[in-house]
C-alpha positions as CSV (number, residue, x, y, z in Angstrom):
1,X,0.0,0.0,0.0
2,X,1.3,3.3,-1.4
3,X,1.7,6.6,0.6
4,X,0.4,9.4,-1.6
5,X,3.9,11.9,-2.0
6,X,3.2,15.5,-0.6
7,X,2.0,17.6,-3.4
8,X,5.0,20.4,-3.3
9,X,7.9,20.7,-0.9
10,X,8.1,22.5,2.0
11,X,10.1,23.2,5.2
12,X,10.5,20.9,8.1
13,X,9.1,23.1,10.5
14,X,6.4,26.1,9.7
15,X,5.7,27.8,13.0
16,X,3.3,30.1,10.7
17,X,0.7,27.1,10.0
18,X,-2.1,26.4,12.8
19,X,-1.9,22.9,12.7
20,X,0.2,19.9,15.1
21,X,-0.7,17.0,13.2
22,X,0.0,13.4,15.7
23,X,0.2,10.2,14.9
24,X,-3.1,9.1,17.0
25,X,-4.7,11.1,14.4
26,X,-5.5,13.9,16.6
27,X,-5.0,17.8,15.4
28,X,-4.4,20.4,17.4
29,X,-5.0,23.7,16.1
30,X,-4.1,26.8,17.0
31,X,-7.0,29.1,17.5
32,X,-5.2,32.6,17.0
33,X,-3.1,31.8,14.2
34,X,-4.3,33.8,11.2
35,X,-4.9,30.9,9.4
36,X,-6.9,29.1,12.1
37,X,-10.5,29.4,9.8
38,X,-9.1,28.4,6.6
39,X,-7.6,25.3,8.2
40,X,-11.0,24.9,10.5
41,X,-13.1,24.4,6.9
42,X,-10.5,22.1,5.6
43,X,-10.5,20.2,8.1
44,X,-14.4,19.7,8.6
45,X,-14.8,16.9,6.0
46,X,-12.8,14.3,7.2
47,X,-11.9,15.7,11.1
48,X,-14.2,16.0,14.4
49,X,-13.9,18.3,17.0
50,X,-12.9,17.1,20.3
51,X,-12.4,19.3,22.5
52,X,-12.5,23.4,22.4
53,X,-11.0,25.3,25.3
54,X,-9.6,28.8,24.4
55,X,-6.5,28.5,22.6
56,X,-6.2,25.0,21.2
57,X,-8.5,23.3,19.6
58,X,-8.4,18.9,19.1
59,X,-9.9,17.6,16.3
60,X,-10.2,14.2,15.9
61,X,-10.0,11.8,12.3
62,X,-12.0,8.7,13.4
63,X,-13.0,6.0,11.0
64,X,-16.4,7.4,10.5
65,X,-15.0,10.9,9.5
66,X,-12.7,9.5,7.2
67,X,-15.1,7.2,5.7
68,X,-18.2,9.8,5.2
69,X,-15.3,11.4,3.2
70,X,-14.0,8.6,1.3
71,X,-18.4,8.1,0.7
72,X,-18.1,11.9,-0.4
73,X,-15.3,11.4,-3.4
74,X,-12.2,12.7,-0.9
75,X,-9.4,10.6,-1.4
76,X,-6.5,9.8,1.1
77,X,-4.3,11.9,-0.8
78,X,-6.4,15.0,-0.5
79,X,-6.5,14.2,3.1
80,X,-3.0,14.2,4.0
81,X,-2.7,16.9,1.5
82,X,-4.9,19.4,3.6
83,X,-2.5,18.1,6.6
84,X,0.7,18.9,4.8
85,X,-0.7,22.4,3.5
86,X,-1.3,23.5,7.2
87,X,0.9,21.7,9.5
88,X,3.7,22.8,11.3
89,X,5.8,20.0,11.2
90,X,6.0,17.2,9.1
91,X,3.5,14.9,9.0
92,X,4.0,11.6,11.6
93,X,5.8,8.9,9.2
94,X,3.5,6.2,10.4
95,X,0.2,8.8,9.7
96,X,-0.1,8.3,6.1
97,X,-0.1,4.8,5.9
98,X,-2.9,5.1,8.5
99,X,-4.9,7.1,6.6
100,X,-4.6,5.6,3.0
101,X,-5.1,2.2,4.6
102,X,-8.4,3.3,6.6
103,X,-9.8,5.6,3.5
104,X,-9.3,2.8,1.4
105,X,-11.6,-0.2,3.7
106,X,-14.8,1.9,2.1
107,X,-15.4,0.4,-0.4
108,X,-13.1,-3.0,-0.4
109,X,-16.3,-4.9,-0.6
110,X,-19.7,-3.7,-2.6
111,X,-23.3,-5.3,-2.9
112,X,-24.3,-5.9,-6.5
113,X,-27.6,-6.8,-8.0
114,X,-27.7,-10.2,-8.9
115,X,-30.4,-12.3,-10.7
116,X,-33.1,-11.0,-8.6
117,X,-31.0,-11.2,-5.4
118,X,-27.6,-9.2,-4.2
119,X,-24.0,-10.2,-4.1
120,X,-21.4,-8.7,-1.6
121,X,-18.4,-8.6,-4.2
122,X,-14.6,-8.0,-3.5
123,X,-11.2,-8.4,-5.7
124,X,-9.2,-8.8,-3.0
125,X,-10.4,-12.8,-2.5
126,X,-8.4,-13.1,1.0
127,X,-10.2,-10.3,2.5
128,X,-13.5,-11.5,1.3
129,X,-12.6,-15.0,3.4
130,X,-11.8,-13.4,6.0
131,X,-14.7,-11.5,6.3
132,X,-17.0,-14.1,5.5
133,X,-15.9,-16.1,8.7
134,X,-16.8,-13.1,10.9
135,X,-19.5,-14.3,13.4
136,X,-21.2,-11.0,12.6
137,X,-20.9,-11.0,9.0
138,X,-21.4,-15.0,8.5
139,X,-25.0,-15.6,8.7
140,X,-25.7,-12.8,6.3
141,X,-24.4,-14.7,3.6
142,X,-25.4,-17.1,1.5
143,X,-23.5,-19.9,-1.0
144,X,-20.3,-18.3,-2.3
145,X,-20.8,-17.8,-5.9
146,X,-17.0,-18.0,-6.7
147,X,-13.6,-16.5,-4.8
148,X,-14.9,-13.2,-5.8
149,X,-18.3,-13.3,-4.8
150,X,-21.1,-14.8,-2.0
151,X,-24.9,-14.0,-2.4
152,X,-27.0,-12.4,-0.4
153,X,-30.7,-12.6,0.4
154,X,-32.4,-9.0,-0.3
155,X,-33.8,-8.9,3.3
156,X,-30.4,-9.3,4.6
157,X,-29.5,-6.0,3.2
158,X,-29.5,-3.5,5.6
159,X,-28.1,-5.8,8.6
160,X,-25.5,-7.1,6.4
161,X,-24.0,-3.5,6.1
162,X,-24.6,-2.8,9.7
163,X,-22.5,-6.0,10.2
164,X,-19.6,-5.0,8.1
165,X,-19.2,-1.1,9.3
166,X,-19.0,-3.3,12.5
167,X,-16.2,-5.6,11.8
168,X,-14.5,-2.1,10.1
169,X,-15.2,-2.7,6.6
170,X,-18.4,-0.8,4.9
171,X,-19.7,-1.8,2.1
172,X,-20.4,0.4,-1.1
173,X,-24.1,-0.1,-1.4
174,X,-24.2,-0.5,-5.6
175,X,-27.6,-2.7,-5.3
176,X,-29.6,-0.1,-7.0
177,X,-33.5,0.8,-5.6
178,X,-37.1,0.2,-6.4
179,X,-39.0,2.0,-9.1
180,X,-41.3,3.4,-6.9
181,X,-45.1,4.0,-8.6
182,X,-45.1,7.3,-10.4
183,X,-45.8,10.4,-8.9
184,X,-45.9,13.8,-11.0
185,X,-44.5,16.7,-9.3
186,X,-42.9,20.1,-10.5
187,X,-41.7,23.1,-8.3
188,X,-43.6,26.2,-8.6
189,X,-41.8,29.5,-10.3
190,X,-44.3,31.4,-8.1
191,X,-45.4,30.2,-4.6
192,X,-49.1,29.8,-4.0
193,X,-49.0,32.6,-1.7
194,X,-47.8,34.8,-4.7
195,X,-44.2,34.8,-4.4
196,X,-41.3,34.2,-6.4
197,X,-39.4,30.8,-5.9
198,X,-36.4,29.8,-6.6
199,X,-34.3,26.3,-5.1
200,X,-31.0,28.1,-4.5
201,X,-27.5,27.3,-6.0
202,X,-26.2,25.1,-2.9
203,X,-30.0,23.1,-2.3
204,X,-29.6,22.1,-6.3
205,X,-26.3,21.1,-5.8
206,X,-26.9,18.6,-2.9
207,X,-29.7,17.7,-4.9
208,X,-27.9,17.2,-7.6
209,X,-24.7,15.0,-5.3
210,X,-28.1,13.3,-3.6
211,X,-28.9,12.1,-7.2
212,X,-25.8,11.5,-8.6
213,X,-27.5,11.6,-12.2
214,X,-29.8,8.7,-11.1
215,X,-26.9,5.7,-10.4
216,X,-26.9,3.5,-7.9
217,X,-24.1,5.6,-6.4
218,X,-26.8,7.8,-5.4
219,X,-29.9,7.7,-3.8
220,X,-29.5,7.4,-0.4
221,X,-27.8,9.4,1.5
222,X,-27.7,12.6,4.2
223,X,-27.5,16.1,3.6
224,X,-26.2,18.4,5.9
225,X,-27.5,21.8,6.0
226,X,-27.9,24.4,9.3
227,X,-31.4,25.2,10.3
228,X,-33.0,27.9,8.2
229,X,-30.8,27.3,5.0
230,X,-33.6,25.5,3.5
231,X,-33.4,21.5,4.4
232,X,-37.3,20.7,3.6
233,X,-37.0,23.0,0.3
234,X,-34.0,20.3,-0.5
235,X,-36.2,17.4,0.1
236,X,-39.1,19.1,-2.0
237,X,-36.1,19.5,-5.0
238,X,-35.6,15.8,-4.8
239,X,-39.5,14.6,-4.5
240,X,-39.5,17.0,-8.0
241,X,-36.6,15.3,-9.2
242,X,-37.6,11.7,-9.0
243,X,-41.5,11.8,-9.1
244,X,-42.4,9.4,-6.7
245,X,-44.6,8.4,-3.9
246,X,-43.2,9.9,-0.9
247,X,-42.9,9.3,2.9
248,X,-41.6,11.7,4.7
249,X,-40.6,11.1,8.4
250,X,-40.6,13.9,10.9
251,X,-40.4,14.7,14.7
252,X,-43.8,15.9,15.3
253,X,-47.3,17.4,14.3
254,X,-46.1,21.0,13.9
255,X,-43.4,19.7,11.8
256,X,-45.8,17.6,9.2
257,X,-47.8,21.0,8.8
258,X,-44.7,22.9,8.3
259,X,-44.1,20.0,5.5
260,X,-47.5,20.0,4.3
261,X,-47.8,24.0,4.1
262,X,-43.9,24.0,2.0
263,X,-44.9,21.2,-0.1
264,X,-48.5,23.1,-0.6
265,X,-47.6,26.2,-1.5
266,X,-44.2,25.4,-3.5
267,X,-45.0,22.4,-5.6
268,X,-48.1,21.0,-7.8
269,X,-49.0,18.6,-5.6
270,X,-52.8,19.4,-4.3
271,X,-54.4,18.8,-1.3
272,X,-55.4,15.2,-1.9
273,X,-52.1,14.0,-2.9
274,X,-50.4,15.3,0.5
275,X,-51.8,13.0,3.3
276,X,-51.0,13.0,7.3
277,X,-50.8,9.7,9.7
278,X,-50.3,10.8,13.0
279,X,-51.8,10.6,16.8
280,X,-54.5,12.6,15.4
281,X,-55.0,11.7,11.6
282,X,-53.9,8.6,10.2
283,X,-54.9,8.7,6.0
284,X,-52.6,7.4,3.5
285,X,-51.7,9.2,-0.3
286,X,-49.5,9.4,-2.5
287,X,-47.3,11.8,-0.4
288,X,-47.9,10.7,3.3
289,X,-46.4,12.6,6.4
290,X,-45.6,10.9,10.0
291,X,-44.5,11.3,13.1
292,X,-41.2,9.0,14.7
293,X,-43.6,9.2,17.1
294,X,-46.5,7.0,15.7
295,X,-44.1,4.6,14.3
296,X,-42.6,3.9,17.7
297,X,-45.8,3.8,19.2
298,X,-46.9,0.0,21.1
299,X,-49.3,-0.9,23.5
300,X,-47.1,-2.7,25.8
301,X,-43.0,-2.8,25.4
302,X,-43.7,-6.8,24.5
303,X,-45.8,-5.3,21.6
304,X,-44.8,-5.5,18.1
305,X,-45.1,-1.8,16.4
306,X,-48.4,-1.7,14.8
307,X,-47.5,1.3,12.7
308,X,-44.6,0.0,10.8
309,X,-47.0,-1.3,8.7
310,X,-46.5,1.9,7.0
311,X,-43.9,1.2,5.1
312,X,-45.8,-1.2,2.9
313,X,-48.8,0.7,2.4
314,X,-47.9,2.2,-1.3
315,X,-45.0,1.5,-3.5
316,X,-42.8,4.1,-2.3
317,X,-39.9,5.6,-4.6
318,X,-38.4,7.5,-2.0
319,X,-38.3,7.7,2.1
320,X,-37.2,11.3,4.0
321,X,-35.9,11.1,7.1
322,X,-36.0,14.7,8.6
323,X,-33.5,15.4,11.5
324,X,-32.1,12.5,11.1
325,X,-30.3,12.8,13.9
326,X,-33.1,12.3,16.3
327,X,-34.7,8.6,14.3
328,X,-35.4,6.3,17.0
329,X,-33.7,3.2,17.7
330,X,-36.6,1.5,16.9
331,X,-36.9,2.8,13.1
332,X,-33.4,1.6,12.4
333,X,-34.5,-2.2,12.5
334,X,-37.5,-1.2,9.9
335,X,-35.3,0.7,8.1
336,X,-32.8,-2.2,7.9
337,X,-35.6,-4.0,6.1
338,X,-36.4,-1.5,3.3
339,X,-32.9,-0.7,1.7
340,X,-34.3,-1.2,-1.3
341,X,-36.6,2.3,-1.1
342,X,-34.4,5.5,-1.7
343,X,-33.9,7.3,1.6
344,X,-32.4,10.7,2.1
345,X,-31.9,12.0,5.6
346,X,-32.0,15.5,6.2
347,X,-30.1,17.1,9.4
348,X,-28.0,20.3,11.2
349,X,-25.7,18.3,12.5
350,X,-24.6,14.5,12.4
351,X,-24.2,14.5,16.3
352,X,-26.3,11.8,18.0
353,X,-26.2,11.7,21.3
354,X,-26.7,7.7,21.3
355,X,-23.5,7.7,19.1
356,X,-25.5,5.3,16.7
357,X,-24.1,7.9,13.4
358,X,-22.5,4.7,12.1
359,X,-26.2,3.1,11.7
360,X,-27.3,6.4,10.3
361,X,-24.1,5.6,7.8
362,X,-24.7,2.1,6.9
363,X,-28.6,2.3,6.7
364,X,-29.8,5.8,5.6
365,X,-26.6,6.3,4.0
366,X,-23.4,8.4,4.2
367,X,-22.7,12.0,4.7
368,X,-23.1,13.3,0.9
369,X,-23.2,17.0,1.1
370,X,-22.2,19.6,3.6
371,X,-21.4,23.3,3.9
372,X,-20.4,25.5,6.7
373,X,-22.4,27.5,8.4
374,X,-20.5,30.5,8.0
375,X,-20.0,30.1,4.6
376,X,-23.9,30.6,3.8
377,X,-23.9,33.3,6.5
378,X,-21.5,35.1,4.8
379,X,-23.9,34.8,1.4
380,X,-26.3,36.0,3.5
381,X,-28.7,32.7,3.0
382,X,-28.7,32.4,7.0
383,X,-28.5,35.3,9.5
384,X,-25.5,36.6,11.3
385,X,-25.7,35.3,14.8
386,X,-23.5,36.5,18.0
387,X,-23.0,33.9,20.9
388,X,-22.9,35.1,24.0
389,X,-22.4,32.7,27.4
390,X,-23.5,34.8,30.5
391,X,-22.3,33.5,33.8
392,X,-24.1,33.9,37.5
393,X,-23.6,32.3,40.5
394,X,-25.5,30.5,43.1
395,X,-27.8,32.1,45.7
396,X,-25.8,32.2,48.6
397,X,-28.7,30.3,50.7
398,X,-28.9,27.3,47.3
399,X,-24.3,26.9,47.4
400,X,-24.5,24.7,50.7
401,X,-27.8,22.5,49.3
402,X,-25.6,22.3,45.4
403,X,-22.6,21.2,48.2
404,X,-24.3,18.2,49.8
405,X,-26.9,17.2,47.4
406,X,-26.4,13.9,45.4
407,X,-24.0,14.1,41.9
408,X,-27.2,13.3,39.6
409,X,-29.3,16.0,41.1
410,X,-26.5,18.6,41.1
411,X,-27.3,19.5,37.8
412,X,-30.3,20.3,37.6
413,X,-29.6,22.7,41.1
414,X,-27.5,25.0,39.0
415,X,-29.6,25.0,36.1
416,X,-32.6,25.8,38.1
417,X,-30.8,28.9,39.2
418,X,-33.4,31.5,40.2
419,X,-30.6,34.2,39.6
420,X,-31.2,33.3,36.1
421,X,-34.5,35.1,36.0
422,X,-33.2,38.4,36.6
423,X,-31.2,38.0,33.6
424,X,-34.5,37.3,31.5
425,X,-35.9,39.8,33.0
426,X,-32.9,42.2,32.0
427,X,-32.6,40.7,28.3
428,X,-36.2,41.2,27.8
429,X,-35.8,44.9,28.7
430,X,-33.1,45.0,26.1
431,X,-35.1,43.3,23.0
432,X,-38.9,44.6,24.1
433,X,-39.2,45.2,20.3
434,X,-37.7,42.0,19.3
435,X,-39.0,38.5,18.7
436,X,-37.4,36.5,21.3
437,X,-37.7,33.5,22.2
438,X,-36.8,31.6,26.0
439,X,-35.8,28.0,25.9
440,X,-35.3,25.6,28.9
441,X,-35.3,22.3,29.9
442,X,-37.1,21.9,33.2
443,X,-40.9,23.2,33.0
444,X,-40.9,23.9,36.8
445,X,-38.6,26.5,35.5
446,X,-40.7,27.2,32.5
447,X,-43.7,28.0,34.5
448,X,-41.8,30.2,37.3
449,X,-40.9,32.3,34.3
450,X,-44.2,32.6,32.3
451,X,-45.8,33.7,35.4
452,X,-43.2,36.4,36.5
453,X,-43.2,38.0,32.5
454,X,-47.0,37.2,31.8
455,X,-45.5,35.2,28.2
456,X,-47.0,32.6,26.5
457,X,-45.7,29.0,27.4
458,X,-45.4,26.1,24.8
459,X,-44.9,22.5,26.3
460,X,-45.2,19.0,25.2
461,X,-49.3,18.7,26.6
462,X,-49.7,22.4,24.6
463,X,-53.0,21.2,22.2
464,X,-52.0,20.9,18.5
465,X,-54.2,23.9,17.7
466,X,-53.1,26.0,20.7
467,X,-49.3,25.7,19.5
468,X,-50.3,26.8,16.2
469,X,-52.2,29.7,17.3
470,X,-49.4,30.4,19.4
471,X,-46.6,30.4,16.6
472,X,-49.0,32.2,14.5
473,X,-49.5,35.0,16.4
474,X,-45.4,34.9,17.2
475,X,-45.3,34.9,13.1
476,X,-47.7,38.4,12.5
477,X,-45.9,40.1,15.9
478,X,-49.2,39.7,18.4
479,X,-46.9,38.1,20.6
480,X,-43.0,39.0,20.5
481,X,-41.6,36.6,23.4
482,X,-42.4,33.3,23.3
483,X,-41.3,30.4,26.1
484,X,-40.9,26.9,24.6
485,X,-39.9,23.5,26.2
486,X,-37.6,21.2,24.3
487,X,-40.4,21.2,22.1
488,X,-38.5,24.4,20.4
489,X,-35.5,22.3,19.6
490,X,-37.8,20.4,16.8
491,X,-38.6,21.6,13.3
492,X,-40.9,25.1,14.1
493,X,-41.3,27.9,11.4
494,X,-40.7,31.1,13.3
495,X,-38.4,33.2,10.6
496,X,-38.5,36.1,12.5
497,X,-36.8,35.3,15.8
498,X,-33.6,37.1,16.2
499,X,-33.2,36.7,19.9
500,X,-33.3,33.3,21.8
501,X,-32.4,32.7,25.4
502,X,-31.2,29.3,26.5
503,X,-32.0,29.3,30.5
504,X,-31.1,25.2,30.6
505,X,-30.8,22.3,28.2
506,X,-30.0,18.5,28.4
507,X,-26.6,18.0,29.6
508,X,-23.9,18.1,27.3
509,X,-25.5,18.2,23.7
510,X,-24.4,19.2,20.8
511,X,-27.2,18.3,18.8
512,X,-29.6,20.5,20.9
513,X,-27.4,23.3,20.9
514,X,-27.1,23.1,17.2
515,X,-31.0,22.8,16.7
516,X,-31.7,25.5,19.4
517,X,-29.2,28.2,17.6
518,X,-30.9,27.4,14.5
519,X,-34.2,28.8,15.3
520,X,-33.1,32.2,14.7
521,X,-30.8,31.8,11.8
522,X,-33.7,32.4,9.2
523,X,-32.5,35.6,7.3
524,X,-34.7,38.3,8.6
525,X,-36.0,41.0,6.4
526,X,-33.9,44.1,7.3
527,X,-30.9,41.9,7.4
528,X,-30.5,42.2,11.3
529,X,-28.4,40.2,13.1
530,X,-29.8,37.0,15.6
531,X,-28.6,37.2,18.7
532,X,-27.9,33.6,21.1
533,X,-27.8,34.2,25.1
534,X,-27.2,30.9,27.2
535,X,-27.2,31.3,31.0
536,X,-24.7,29.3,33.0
537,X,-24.2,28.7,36.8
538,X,-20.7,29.2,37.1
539,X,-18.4,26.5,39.8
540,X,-21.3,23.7,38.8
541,X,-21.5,20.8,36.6
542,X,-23.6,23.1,34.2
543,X,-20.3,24.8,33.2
544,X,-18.7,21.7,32.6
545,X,-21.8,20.4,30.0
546,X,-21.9,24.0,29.0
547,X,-18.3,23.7,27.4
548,X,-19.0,20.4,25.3
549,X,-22.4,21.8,24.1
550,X,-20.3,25.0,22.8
551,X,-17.8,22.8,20.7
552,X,-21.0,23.0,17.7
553,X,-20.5,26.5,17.7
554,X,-16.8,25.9,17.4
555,X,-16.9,23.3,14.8
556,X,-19.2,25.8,12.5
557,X,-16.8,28.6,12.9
558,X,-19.4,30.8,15.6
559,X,-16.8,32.7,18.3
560,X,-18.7,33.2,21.6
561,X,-17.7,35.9,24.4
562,X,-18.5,35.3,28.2
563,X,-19.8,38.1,30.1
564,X,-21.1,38.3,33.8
565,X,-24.5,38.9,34.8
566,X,-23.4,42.3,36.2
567,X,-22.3,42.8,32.7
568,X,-25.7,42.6,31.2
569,X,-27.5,44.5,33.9
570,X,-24.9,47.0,33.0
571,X,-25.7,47.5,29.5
572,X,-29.7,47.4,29.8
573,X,-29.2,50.4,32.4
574,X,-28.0,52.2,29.3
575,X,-29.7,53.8,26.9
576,X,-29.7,51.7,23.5
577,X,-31.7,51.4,20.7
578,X,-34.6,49.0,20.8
579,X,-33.8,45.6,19.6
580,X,-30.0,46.3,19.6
């Protein structure tokens, strides 16, 4: 196995590049080197962050990274190119090696169509041996059809690839898809609402990589897009591209009518083609919306799922997975079964907090198209957002209960912190003419604060209807602050948030702080900036969960300051301009 050369020579030892590249294929990268975001973006196709204190950075190139590359056309010589171009030393002599031989397992072994069945397919006849005497790979295979080939069963599909990303070696999925019954669909020039529409230049070029001009190479796959750049407008581009019956799969009832309304007023599709099967409706058409919650639904935890039935209800040329990052367990086994149906997932961030991405890899498919969040903020196709972490302490009466209370409860002590609603109350002061938006965790918390400001207060039990009258009346400016549960973190269609204050969230994640700052990137109409507030009780395990949640905003290139409480109490005793 060849080590790709280095493209150009350089010196030994660059103390102007950001980068110490190691040979446990961890980076560290300098934050205030003047090449630190032009090295961040090259890095993020093949690289994870680790960990993000101030100065130095640790990015991490794990066999999923490298692979979602290798899935995305990025060879290993790219790769070590992008570490040659910014490193400050030369590269570890055992590195390359590493990543030419990792880069290279995707791929090793395909599945093929194969007179009405697959066949998992290698050259390299000793590996295919090997793998075929895996306990976990073995009973997925049938006879072997000669040294370069073994059948296998179409059912076996999907488990068969979760079995070889398993044993280290995932398969290139070549088996092609399912017709699907036709469908005619067409994006709209105009919107039904009377506006001009147009699928912008980045949605029709994930598309476009979704597609792959209609080869097996494509059609299935994730796309990775922030919130507000336009993710359901994507999957509407594809449904138009294809013209097939459609499910879509989605995180709740306000998100199917967000679907429904999009795919209503910006394609042909009428109101009898576009069908919902929920808690509260379940018809089936041609284009059918549900909730991950329906599907998981079962009377007893002995139960079979009733609604998986779904599925097999029409001939479906295509399956959408919205935030992907949130399926369910469960819907990975069904989802195992149906390989043969197209399936795109749609997502902010490939974070799960399960850390089941590699399922999300072998059965939805890989990582094919993703662009910094900066990058479309700069085009101005997402607002510009400021970050803000403001710090308080502990009541002096609540430090001696945090002291002795018990490790799991400690928690949710400091991020109960009735400090915290003096800050609201000081940040509301500052935006009274924005449309902000308060976000927490705990509804004890929740409630305490909708009492004390006289706001609105979305929950989980909120009725269907109330939520919508709710976000509706957020929409036309009725109501200007708004309090949601984690119910905020799913897909909801408020463009005109610019403000949002994060008083607690669930532990350490990433994927909520990425869905949370993404409901007030929409671009708002004056071109205003959004602004993102998270309160933290410093000395307590919330600052420690507080720093991992941050790395998103790292990774996507978002700087955040920390200021004191006294700091913003400060500034609202000011004069400033409303909304500033």
């Amino acid at each position: 196995m060849q080590v790709p050369p280095a493209s150009g020579s350089r010196p030994a030892y660059d103390p102007q590049q950001p980068l110490i590249v190691q040979s446990d294929r961890t980076i560290l990268v300098e934050v205030d080197n003047p090449r630190y975001a032009e090295a961040r973006d090259a890095l993020a196709p093949f690289a994870e962050l680790e960990k993000s204190p101030e100065h130095i950075h640790t990015y991490r190139m794990t066999d999923l990274s490298l692979w979602n590359a290798a899935a995305a056309g990025m060879t290993a010589e790219q790769i070590l190119n992008v570490l040659r171009r910014y490193s400050k030393f030369a590269l570890p002599s055992n590195l390359g090696v590493d990543i030419v031989e990792r880069v290279s397992r995707y791929g090793r072994v395909r599945l093929e169509a194969h007179n009405g069945k697959l066949r998992l397919v290698s050259s390299d006849v000793a590996l295919l041996t090997e793998l075929s005497r895996q306990t976990k790979v073995r009973q997925y295979l049938g006879p072997r059809l000669d040294e370069n080939a073994f059948v296998v069963e179409p059912m076996h599909r999907g488990v068969l690839k979760q079995a070889l990303m398993a044993v280290g070696y995932p398969a290139e999925d070549l088996a092609g898809y399912v017709t699907g019954e036709h469908l005619p669909i067409g994006l709209r020039l105009r919107t039904r609402s009377g506006l001009p529409f147009q699928v912008r230049d980045y949605q029709r070029e994930a598309v476009e990589v979704f597609h792959a001009g209609g080869e097996a190479r494509g059609g299935s796959g994730v796309i990775v897009l922030p919130c507000g750049a336009g993710k359901t407008i994507v999957g509407l581009a594809v449904m138009a591209r294809l013209e097939k019956n459609t499910l879509i799969l989605t995180t709740g009832i306000t998100a199917v009518r967000q679907w429904k309304r999009e795919l209503l007023d910006k394609t042909t599709l009428t109101e009898e083609q576009v069908k919902e099967y929920t808690g509260e409706c379940k018809e089936i058409g041609p284009v059918t919306l549900a909730t991950y919650q329906i599907l998981t639904y079962r009377p007893e935890k002995s139960d079979e799922f009733p609604h998986f039935q779904l599925f097999d209800q029409r001939d479906w040329g295509l399956i959408i997975y919205d935030e992907v990052h949130l399926l369910p367990a469960p819907v990975f086994r069904v989802t195992a079964q149906i390989q043969a149906r197209r399936r795109l997932g749609l997502t902010a961030t490939l974070v799960r907090e399960d850390g089941r991405e590699g399922d999300v890899f072998s059965l939805i498919g890989p990582k094919k198209y993703d662009v910094p969040w900066r990058e479309l903020e700069q085009k101005g196709w997402i607002a510009e957002a400021s970050c803000c972490e403001v710090r308080l302490s502990l009541p002096e009466e609540l430090r001696m209960e945090y002291a002795v209370t018990e490790w799991r409860h400690k928690f949710r002590l400091a991020s109960e912190n009735p400090l915290k609603e003096d800050v609201v109350a000081a940040l509301l002061e500052r935006y009274a003419q924005a449309r902000v938006l308060i976000i927490g965790q705990y509804l004890s918390q929740l409630r305490r604060l909708a009492k004390r400001f006289g706001l609105p207060l979305i929950t989980g039990s909120t009725p269907t209807d109330e939520r919508e009258r709710l976000y509706d009346e957020f929409r036309r400016g009725v109501t200007r602050h708004l309090i949601l549960s984690k119910v905020g973190n799913f897909a909801i269609d408020l463009p005109d948030a610019n403000v949002l204050i994060q008083v607690s969230g669930t532990f350490g994640s990433r994927q909520e702080e990425a869905q949370r700052l993404g409901r007030i990137l929409r671009p708002k109409v004056g071109g205003e900036s959004a602004h993102f507030y998270t309160l933290v009780t410093r000395d307590t395990r919330e600052l420690d969960f507080a720093h991992h949640r941050q790395m998103f905003l790292t990774e996507q290139g978002y700087s955040y300051i920390i200021k004191d409480a006294g700091e913003v109490f400060t500034s609202v005793a000011r004069p400033t301009a409303a909304g500033a």
